[in-house]
N, C-alpha and C positions, 0 to 999 in steps of 0.2 A: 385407451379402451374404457377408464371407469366415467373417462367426460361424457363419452357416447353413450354408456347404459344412460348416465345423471339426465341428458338431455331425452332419451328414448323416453326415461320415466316422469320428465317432466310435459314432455309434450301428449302423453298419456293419459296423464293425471287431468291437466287440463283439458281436455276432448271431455272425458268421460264426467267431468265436472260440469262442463256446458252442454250435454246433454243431459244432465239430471236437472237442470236449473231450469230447461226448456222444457220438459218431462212435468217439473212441478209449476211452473209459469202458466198451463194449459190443460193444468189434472181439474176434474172436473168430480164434487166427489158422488161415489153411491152410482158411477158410470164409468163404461169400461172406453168409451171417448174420450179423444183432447179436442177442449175447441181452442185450437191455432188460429191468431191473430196475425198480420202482419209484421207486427211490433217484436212478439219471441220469434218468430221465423227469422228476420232481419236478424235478430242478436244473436242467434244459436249462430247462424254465418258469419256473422262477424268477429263472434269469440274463439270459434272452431279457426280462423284466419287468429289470430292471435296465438293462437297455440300452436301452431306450423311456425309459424314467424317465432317463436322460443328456439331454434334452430340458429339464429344468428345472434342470441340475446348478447352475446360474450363480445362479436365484433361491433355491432350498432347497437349499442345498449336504451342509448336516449330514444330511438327511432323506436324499437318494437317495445318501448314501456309509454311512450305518445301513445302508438295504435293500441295496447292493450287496455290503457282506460278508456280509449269511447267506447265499446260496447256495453258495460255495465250503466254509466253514464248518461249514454242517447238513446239504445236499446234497453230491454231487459235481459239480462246473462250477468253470468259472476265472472268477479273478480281476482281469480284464481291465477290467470294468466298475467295479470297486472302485479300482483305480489310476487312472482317468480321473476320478472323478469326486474321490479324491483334491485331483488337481493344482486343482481349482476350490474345496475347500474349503482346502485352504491359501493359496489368492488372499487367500478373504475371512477367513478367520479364521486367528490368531496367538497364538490363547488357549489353554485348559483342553480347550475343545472340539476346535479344530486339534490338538493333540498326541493325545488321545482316538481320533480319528481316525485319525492315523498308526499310531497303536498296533495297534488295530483294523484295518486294511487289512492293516496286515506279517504279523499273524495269518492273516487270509484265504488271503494269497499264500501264504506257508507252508505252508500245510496244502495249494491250490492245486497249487505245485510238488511236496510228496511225494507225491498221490495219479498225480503224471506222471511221477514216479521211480519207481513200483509198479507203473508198466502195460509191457506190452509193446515190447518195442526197436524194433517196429518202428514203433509210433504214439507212444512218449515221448522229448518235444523235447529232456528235457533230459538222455536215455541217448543221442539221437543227437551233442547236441553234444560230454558230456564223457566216451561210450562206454559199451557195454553190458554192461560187467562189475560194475556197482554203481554207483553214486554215494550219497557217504556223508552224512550226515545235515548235517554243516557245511555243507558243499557246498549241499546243499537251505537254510539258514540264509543263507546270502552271497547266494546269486542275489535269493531274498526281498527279502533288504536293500537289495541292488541295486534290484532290481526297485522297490521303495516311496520308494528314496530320490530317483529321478529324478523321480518327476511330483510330490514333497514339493516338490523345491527349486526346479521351475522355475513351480509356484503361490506360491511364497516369493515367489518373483524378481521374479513379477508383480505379486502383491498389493504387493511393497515399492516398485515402479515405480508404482504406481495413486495409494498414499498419499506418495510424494513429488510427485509432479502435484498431487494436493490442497493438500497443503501449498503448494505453490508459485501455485496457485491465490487461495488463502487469502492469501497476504501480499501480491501483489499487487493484493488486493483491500484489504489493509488499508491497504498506502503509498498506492494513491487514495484512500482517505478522510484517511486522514492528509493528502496534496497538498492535498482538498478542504478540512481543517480549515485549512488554512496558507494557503490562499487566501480565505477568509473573512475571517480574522484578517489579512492582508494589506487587504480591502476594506477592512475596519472602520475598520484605522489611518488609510488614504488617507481617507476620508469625513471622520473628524475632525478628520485634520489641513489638509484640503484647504477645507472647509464651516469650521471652527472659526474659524480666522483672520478669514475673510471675515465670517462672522455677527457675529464680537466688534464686529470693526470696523463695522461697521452699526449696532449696537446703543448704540455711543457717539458717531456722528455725529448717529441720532435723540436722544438724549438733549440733542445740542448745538443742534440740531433745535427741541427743547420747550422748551429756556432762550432760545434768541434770537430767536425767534420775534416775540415780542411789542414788541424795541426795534431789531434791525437787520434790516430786512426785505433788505437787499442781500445778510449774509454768511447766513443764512437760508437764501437764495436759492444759495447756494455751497454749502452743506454739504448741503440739497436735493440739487443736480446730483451729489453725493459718493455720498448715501445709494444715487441712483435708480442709477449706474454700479456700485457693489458689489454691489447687489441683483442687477444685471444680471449680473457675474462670479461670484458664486456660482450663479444659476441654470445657467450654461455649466458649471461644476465640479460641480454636480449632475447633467449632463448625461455628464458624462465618467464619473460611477460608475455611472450607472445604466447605460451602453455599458458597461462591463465587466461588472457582474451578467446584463445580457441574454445577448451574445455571446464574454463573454471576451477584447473584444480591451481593449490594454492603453491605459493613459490617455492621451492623445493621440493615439491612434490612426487611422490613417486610412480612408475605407472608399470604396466606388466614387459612394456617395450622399452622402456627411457628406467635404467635403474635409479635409484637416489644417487645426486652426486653432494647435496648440502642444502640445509634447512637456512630459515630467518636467521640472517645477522644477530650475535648478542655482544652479550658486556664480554664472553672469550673470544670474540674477534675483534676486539680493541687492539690489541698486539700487532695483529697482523696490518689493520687500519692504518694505524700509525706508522710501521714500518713503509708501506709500501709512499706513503708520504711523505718520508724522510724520503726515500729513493729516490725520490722526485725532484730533492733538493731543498724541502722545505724543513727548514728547524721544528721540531718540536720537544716543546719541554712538557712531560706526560708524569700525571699521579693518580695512581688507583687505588684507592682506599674503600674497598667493597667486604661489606658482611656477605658470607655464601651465594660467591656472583656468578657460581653455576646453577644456581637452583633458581633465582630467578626469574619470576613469570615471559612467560615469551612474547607477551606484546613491552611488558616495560623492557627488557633488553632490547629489542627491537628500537623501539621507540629513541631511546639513551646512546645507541648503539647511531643511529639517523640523524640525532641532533649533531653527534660529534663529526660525522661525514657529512653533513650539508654545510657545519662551519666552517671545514678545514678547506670544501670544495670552493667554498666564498674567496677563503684568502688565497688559494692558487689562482682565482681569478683576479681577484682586486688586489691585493697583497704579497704577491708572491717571495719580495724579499726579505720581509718579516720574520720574526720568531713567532711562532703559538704557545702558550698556554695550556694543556688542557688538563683540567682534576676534574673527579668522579669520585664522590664520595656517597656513603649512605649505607643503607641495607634495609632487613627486614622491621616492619614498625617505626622505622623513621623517615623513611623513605629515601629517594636517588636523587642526588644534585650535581648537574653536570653543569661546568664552565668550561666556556673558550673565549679566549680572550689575545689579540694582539694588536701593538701599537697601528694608529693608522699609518699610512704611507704618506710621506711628503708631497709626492705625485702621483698621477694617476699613471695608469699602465700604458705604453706606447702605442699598444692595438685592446681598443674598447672591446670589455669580456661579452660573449653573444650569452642573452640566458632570458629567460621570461619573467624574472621576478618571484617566481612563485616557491622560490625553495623553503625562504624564512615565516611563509603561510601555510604552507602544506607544514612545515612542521607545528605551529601554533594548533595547526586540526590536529593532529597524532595527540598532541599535549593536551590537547584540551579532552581530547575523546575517553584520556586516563582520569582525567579531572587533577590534570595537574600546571603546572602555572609556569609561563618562557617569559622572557625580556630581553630584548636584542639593541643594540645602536650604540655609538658613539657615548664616551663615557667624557666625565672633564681633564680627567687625568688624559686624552689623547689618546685612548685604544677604542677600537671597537669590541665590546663583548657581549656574549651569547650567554645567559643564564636560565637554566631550566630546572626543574622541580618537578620529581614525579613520587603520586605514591606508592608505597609499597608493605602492603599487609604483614604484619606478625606473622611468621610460621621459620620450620626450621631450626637447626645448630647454629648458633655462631660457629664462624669459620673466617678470618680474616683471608685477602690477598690483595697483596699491596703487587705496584708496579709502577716502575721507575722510567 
C-alpha cells in the first residue's frame, strides 16, 4: 500500500511539475496570454509520458530513466521525472549502466535548470531563490549536481540495504543447511555407534549359538536368552534414531505418548558396557578411576562412554580372542583419559567383519568437537590401542569411584 501512495505521489509530483515548467516556458509578462511554441507543447507531452511511465520505474529502471531525460534535453520541460526515476535505477543497478545513468540525468537537469535561469524573474525558481540579477552558469552547474546527487545516493542507500538483507538472507540459509549437514552427520555417528555395539554382540553370540548347539543344549539355551535380549536392545536403539530423524527430539527423549525409558550413555554405564561384553565372551580387564563421574557434563560422558564402545565393537570384530584393556581415568580440571588397548591377533578372522570404516572417524569428530585429542593404531609393542583425551572443566566435590 505505502509503494502505491510513493508511486501515486511521484507520478503527481511530476505532472504538476511539467505543467508549471510549460506554464513558465510560454508566460508572457504584463499578459494574461501564453504564446505556445511547438517546442513546450512537444515537451509538456513528452514529460507528462515520463511521468505515467514512473509507474514501472521499480521493474524497467534503465528504460523509463533513457525516456525521462529526452524531454528536458530535445524539448523544454523539467527534469523532475528524470531524477525520480534515477533514485530507483541506482537501487537496482551499481554498474556501467547506473553510472550511464547519472551521467545522463545531470545532463538533463542542467540544461533543465538553465533553461529556468533564462526565463523570467517572475516564473524562474532559480532567479527567485538566488536573485534576479543573473545567475551564473556555476551556479546553474552546483544546483544540477545537487539536484542528481540526492536521489543517486539515497537509490545507493537502498539498493546497498536490499543487498545486504540478501546477503544476510543467504548465509542464514547456508548455516541451516550447514546445522542440517551437522546433524546428519551427528545421526549417522549415534546409528553406528549406537546399532554397531549391539549387532557385533549379537553376531558372536549367534555364532556361539551355531557351535554349541549341537553338544550343550543348556548353555545354548543361555546364549539364546542373550541373542533374543540384544536383539531386543538394539530394536529400542533403533527406535530412538528413528525418534530423532522423524521429530528431532533427542535420544532418550521423552514425549507425552512414548514415556522416558533412558537418556545418553555415560561414564555410569561403563559397568553395564563392559558386562554385557564379557557375556559375549570377550575378556576384559577394566579400571576406573573417575573424580565425581556422576556429575559429569553429558556430552563428555557420552563422548568417553562412544570411544570405549566403538573399541571394544572393533575387537569383536577384528579381535575377538583377545583380552582388552580398558582404564578411564581423570575428573574435574584435569580432564578424561580413556585407553583401550589389546594385543593384535596372529590372524585375521575367518569371515571378514562387514563395517564402513567410519567408527574410528566419527569418533575423532565427537573428540575433536570437545577439543580434545584421540590416537588410534598399531603400537610396537604388538597391540593395537585407542587413546583419548577429553577436557573437562573445574567444578564440583571431589568424589572418587574406582571400578574393577
Amino acid at each position: 500500500m505505502l509503494g502505491v501512495l510513493v508511486t501515486v505521489l511521484a507520478v503527481g509530483t511530476s505532472v504538476l511539475s511539467s505543467l508549471y515548467v510549460f506554464a513558465a516556458e510560454t508566460y508572457v509578462p504584463h499578459s494574461e496570454q501564453l504564446d505556445v511554441t511547438w517546442r513546450p507543447a512537444l515537451g509538456l507531452l513528452a514529460a507528462l509520458t515520463a511521468g505515467v511511465l514512473l509507474c514501472w520505474r521499480h521493474s524497467r529502471p534503465a528504460v523509463v530513466t533513457g525516456v525521462a531525460v529526452v524531454p528536458p534535453v530535445v524539448f523544454v520541460a523539467d527534469a523532475l521525472a528524470a531524477l525520480i526515476s534515477l533514485a530507483a535505477l541506482t537501487a537496482h543497478r551499481r554498474d556501467r549502466v547506473g553510472w550511464l545513468g547519472v551521467a545522463a540525468v545531470f545532463v538533463a537537469t542542467t540544461v533543465g535548470v538553465a533553461h529556468d535561469a533564462h526565463r523570467h524573474a517572475d516564473v524562474s525558481v532559480i532567479k527567485i531563490i538566488f536573485g534576479a540579477d543573473g545567475v551564473p552558469f556555476v551556479v546553474v552547474v552546483l544546483v544540477a549536481a545537487l539536484l542528481t546527487a540526492i536521489p543517486a545516493a539515497l537509490g545507493t542507500h537502498r539498493g546497498t540495504k536490499r543487498e545486504l538483507a540478501r546477503h544476510t538472507q543467504a548465509e542464514r540459509a547456508l548455516q541451516a543447511e550447514m546445522a542440517r549437514k551437522d546433524e546428519r552427520s551427528r545421526i549417522a555417528r549415534e546409528m553406528h555407534d549406537v546399532l554397531g555395539h549391539r549387532l557385533s554382540l549379537l553376531s558372536l553370540h549367534a555364532g556361539a549359538l551355531e557351535v554349541m548347539a549341537p553338544q550343550e543344549s543348556d548353555r545354548a539355551a543361555e546364549v539364546a536368552r542373550t541373542v533374543r535380549t540384544t536383539a531386543r536392545q538394539s530394536l529400542e536403539d533403533l527406535r530412538q534414531v528413528i525418534g530423532v530423524l522423524k521429530d528431532g527430539r533427542g535420544f532418550g527423549s521423552q514425549t507425552p505418548d512414548r514415556p522416558r525409558r533412558y537418556g545418553p550413555p555415560g561414564l555410569t554405564d561403563l559397568p553395564t558396557l563392559i558386562g554385557n561384553t564379557r557375556e559375549a565372551g570377550l575378556p576384559v580387564n577394566v579400571t576406573v578411576l573417575v573424580d565425581n563421574a556422576g556429575e559429569a557434563p553429558e556430552t563428555l560422558a557420552t563422548t568417553a562412554y562412544r570411544v570405549v564402545q566403538e573399541s571394544l565393537t572393533n575387537v569383536l570384530k577384528h579381535a575377538p580372542s583377545t583380552t582388552v584393556d580398558v582404564t578411564v581415568r581423570g575428573g574435574p580440571g584435569v580432564g578424561l583419559t580413556v585407553e583401550i588397548g589389546n594385543p593384535l591377533p596372529e590372524s585375521a578372522p575367518a569371515e571378514a567383519p562387514i563395517g564402513s570404516g567410519s567408527g574410528l572417524a566419527g569418533l575423532a569428530e565427537r573428540v575433536a568437537q570437545l577439543e580434545g585429542t584421540i590416537s588410534y593404531g598399531p603400537t610396537e609393542q604388538g597391540r593395537f590401542a585407542v587413546k583419548a583425551w577429553l577436557p573437562w572443566e573445574q567444578g564440583g566435590d571431589a568424589g572418587g569411584v574406582r571400578a574393577g
